[in-house]
RODO-2510 file (C-alpha; in nm, 4 decimals, decimal comma):
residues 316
     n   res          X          Y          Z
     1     x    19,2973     6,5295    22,4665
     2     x    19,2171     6,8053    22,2281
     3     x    18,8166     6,6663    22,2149
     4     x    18,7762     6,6026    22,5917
     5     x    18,9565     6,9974    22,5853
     6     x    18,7059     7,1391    22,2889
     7     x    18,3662     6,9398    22,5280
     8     x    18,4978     7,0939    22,8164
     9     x    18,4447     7,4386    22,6612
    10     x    18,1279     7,4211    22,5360
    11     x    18,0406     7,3039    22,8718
    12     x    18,1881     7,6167    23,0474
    13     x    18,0112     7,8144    22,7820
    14     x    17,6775     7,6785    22,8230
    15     x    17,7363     7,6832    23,1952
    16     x    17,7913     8,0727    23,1809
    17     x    17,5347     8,1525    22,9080
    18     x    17,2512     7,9717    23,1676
    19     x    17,3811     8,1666    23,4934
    20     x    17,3338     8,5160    23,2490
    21     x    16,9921     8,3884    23,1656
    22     x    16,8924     8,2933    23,4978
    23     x    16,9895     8,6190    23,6606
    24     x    16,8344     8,8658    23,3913
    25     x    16,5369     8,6684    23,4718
    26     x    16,5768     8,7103    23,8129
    27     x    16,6227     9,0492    23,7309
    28     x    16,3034     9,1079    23,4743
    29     x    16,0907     8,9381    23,7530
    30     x    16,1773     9,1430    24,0628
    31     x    16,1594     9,4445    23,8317
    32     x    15,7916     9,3303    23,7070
    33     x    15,6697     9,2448    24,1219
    34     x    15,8320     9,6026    24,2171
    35     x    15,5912     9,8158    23,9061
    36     x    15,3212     9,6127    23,9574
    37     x    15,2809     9,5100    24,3130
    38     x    15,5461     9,7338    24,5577
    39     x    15,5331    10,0860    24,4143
    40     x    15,2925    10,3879    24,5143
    41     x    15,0497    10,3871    24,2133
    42     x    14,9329    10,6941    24,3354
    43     x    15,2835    10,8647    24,3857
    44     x    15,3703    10,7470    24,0345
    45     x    15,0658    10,8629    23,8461
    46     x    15,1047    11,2171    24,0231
    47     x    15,4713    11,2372    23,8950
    48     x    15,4589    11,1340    23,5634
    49     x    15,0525    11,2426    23,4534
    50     x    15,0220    11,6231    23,5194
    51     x    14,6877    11,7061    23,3528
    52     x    14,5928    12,0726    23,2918
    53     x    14,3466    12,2278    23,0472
    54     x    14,6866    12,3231    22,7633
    55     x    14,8554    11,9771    22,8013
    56     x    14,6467    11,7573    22,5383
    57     x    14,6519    11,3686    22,5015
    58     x    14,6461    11,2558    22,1352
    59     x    14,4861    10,8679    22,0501
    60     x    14,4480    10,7011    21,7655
    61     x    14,2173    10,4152    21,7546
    62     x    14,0641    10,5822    22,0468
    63     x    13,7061    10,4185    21,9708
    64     x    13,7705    10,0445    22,0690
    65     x    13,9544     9,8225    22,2572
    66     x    14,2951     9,9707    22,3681
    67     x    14,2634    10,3105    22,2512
    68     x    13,9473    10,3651    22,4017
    69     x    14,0973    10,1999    22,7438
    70     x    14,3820    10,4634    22,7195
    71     x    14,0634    10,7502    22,6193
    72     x    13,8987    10,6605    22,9783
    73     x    14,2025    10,6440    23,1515
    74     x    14,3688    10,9794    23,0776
    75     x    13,9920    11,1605    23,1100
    76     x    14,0097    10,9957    23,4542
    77     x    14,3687    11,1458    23,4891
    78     x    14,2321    11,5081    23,3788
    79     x    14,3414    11,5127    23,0539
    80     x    14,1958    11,6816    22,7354
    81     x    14,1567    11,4894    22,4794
    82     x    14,2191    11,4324    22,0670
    83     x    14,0224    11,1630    21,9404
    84     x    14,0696    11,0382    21,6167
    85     x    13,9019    10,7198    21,4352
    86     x    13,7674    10,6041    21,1027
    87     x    13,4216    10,6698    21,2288
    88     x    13,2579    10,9375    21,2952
    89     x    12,9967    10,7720    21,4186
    90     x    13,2147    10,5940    21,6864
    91     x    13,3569    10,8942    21,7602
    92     x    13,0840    11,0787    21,8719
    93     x    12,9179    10,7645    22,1086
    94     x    13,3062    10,7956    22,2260
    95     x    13,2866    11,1480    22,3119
    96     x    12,9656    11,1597    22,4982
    97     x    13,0294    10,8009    22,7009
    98     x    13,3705    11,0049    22,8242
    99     x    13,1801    11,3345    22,8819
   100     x    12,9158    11,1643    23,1374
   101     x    13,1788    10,9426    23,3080
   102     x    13,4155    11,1334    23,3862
   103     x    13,3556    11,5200    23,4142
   104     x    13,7014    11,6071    23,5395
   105     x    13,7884    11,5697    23,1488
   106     x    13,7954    11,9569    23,0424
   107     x    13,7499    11,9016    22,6823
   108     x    13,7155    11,6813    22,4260
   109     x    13,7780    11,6711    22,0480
   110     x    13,7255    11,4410    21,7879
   111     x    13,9291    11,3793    21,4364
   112     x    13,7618    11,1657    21,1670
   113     x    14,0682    10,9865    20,9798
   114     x    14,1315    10,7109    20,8008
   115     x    14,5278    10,5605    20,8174
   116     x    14,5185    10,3528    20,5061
   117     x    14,5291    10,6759    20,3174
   118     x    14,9311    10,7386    20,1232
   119     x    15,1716    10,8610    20,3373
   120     x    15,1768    11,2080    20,1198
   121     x    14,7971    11,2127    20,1186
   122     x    14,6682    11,5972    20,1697
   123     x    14,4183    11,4459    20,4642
   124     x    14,7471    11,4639    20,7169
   125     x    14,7382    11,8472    20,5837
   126     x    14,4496    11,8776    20,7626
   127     x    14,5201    11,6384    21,0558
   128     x    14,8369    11,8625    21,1045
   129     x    14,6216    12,1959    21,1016
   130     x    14,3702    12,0458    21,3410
   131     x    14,6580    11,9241    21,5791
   132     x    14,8377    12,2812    21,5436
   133     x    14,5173    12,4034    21,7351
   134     x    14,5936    12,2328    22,0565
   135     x    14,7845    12,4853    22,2993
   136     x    14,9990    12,2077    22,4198
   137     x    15,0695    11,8446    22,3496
   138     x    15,1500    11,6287    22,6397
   139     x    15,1019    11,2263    22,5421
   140     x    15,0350    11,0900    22,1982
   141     x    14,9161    10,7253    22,1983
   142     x    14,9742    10,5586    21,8347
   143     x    14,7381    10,2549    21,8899
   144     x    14,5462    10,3134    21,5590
   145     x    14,6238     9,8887    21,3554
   146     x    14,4867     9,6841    21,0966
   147     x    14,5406     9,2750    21,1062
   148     x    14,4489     8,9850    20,9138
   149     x    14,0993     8,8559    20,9701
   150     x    14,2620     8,4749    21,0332
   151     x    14,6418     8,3381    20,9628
   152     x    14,6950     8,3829    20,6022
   153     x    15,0048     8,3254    20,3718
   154     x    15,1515     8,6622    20,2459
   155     x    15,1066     8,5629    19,8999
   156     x    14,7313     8,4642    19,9433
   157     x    14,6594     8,7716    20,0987
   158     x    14,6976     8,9952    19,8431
   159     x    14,4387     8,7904    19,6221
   160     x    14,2135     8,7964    19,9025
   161     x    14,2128     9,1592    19,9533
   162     x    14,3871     9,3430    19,6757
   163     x    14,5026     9,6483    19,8885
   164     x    14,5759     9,4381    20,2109
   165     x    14,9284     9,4881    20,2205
   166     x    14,9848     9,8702    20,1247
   167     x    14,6389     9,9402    20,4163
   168     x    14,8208     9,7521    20,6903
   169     x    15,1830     9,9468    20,5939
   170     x    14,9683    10,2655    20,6167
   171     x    14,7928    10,1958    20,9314
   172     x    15,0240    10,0175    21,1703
   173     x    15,3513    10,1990    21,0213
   174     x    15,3405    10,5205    20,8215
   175     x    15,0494    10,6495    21,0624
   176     x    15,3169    10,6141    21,3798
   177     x    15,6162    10,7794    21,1469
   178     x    15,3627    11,0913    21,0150
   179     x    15,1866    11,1165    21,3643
   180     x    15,5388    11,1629    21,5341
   181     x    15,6788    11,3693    21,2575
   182     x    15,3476    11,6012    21,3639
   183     x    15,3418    11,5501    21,7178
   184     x    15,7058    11,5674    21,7961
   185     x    15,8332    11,9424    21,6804
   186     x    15,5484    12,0973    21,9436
   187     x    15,6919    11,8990    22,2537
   188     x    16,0795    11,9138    22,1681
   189     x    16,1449    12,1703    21,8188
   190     x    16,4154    11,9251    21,6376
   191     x    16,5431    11,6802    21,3607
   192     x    16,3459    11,3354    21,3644
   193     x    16,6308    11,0293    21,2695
   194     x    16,5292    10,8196    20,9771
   195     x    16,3898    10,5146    21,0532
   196     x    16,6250    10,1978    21,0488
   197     x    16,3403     9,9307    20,9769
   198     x    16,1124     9,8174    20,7607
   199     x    16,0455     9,4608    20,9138
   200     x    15,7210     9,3863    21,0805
   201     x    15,9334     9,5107    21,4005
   202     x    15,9662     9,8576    21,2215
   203     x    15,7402    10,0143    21,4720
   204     x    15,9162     9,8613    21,8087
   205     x    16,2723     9,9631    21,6295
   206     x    16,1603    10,3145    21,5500
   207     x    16,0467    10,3708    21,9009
   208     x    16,3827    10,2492    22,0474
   209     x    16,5783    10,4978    21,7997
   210     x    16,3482    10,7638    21,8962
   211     x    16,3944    10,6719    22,2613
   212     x    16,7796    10,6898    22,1963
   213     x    16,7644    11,0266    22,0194
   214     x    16,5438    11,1722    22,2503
   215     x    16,7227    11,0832    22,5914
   216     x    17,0001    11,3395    22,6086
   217     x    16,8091    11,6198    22,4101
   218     x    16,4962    11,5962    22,5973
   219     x    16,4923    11,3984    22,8566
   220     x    16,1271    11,4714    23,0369
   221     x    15,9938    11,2983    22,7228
   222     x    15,8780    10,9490    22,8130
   223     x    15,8507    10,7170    22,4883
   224     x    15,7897    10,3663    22,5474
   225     x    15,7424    10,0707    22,3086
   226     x    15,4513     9,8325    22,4695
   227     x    15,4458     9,4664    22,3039
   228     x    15,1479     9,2834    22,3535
   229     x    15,0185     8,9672    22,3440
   230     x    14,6376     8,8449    22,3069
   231     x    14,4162     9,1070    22,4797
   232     x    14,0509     9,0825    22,4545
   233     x    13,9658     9,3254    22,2046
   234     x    13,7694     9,3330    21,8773
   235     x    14,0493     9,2990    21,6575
   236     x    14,1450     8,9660    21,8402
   237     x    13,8084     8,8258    21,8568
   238     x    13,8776     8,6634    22,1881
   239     x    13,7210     8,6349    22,5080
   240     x    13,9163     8,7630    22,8491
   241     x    14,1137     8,4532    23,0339
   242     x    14,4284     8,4200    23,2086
   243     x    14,6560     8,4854    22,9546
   244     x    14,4304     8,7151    22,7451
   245     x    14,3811     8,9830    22,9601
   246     x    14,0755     9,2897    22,8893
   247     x    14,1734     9,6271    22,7177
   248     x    14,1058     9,7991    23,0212
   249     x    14,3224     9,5898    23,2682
   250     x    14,6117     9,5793    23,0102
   251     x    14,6438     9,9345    23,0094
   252     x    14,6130     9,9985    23,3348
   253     x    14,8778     9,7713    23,4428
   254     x    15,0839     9,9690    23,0992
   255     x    15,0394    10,2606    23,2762
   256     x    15,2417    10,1299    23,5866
   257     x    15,5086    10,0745    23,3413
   258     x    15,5839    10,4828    23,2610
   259     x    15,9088    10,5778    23,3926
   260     x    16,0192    10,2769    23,4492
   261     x    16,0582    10,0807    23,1303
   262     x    16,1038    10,1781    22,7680
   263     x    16,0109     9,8498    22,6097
   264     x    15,7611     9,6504    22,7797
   265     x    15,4837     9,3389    22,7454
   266     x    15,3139     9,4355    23,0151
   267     x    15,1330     9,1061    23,0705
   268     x    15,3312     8,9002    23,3380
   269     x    15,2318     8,6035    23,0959
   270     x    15,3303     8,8221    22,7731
   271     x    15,6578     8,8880    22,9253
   272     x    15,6681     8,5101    23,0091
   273     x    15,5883     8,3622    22,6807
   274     x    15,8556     8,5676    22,5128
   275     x    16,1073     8,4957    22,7318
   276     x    16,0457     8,1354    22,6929
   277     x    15,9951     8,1956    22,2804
   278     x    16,4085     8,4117    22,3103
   279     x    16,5796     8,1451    22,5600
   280     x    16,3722     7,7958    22,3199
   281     x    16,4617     7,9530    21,9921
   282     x    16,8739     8,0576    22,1668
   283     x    16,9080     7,6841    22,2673
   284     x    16,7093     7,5120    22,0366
   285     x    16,7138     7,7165    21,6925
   286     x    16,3696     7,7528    21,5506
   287     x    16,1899     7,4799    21,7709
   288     x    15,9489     7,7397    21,9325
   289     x    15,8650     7,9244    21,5865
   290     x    15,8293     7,5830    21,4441
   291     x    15,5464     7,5163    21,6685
   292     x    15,4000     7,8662    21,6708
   293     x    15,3520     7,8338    21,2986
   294     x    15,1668     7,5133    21,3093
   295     x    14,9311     7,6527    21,5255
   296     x    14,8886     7,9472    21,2668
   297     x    14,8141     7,6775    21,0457
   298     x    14,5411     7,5120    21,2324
   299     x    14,3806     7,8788    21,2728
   300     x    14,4488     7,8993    20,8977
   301     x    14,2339     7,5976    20,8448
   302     x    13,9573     7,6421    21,0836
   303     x    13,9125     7,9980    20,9801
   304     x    13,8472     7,8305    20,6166
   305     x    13,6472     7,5427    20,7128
   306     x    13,4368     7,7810    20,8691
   307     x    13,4446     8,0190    20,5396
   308     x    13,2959     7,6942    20,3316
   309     x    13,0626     7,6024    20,5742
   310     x    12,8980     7,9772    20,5709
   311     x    12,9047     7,9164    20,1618
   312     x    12,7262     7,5935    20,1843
   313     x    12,4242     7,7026    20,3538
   314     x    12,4102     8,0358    20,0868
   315     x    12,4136     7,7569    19,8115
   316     x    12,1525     7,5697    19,9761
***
């Protein structure tokens, strides 16, 4: 009896655990169809974007890919901007592209900077001194991010490219932390919380405790984590498809997303993927991951394949 008592259970369990599922996903999907499809883009972008010569927008990475989608949006939108980017080169064939497309942009300012520099490195003196010059800071975008050139093991890295792993902390971590330790004070003067992570979800994380800290103390301050998947960039080295979407459409529909979300994919297929990756790996352990990691491991391969074909025809 006590078996046929202990089955029963789990059944009941299982049986609950799916109906939750089933109706946050319900949930997630009429909440995607309303932001992308239903509301007022227009009403939305005139509540939450309120451009005016003093109220500056602040990107990093702001020369390719998603930063420079976000650049052309928010000079559409009115905005001033601060441009920064390892090149200054870039920066300038950034400025004058956005100065002849879209005039309502009042100004325009660029910051050469490179992230991988130390956290205490005196450049972010003069970052900070350059930012104190702007009258008013209204959205800072930290896109600015380093990746691997193909799926690598973390211990091969390293021997690869001696610095790898302290360039990609610095860029894609400590450059978020110091830009919002900057940036924060002039839109809401007060204590930053420490940062609870240092996983390679330290950035998402952070921007949740921000959002947390932030929401009773100033609550007109919009902070939003955005997760994406594959989008055609430079970084990514793929083409636009289906499920890889271009810079410029990602962030558009990203931008539907203000207000109403403080954690999003964005991509309908993004959001998709990982809820399929959360409910395989709930039910069926580490089945998706499993297969995710052999397909690193193919890229792996090709990507080296490739590497001793290219050393080949040197030789020859």
């Amino acid at each position: 009896m006590e078996p046929l008592l202990e089955w029963f259970g789990y059944i009941i369990t299982w049986y609950i655990v799916i109906r939750i599922l089933i109706i946050q996903w319900l949930w997630q999907s009429l909440k995607y169809i309303w932001i992308h499809y239903l509301q007022n883009h227009n009403d939305h972008y005139r509540k939450y974007f309120q451009s005016s010569r003093n109220n500056w927008a602040i990107i990093t990475g702001s020369t390719d890919g998603i930063g420079l989608a976000y650049s052309q949006q928010l000079a559409k939108f009115g905005y001033p901007l601060f441009l920064i980017s390892r090149s200054m080169d870039k920066l300038e064939i950034t400025k004058q592209q956005l100065q002849q497309q879209y005039p309502q942009c009042p100004e325009i300012r660029i910051f050469q900077f490179d992230f991988s520099e130390n956290f205490e490195s005196n450049n972010y003196d003069h970052l900070e001194r350059a930012i104190e010059q702007l009258p008013s800071i209204d959205i800072l975008i930290n896109n600015v991010g380093k990746s691997y050139r193909t799926a690598e093991f973390f211990n091969e890295i390293s021997r690869i490219e001696p610095n790898f792993h302290r360039s990609i902390i610095n860029v894609n971590i400590v450059s978020v932390f110091r830009l919002t330790l900057i940036c924060l004070p002039p839109i809401c003067p007060m204590p930053l919380l420490s940062a609870y992570s240092a996983t390679k979800s330290c950035v998402d994380h952070f921007t949740r405790c921000i959002c947390l800290e932030l929401r009773e103390q100033c609550p007109k301050i919009i902070i939003q984590s955005i997760l994406p998947g594959f989008v055609a960039t430079k970084m990514s080295r793929m083409s636009p498809s289906i499920t890889v979407p271009s810079a410029n459409s990602y962030v558009q529909s990203a931008l539907h997303t203000i207000g109403h979300t403080n954690r999003t994919f964005v991509h309908h297929l993004h959001c998709l993927h990982n809820k399929f990756y959360q409910l395989s790996n709930y039910c069926f352990l580490d089945f998706y991951t499993r297969i995710a990691y052999k397909q690193m491991l193919k890229l792996r391969q090709k990507y080296l394949r490739r590497k001793e074909g290219q050393k080949f025809e040197r030789i020859q």
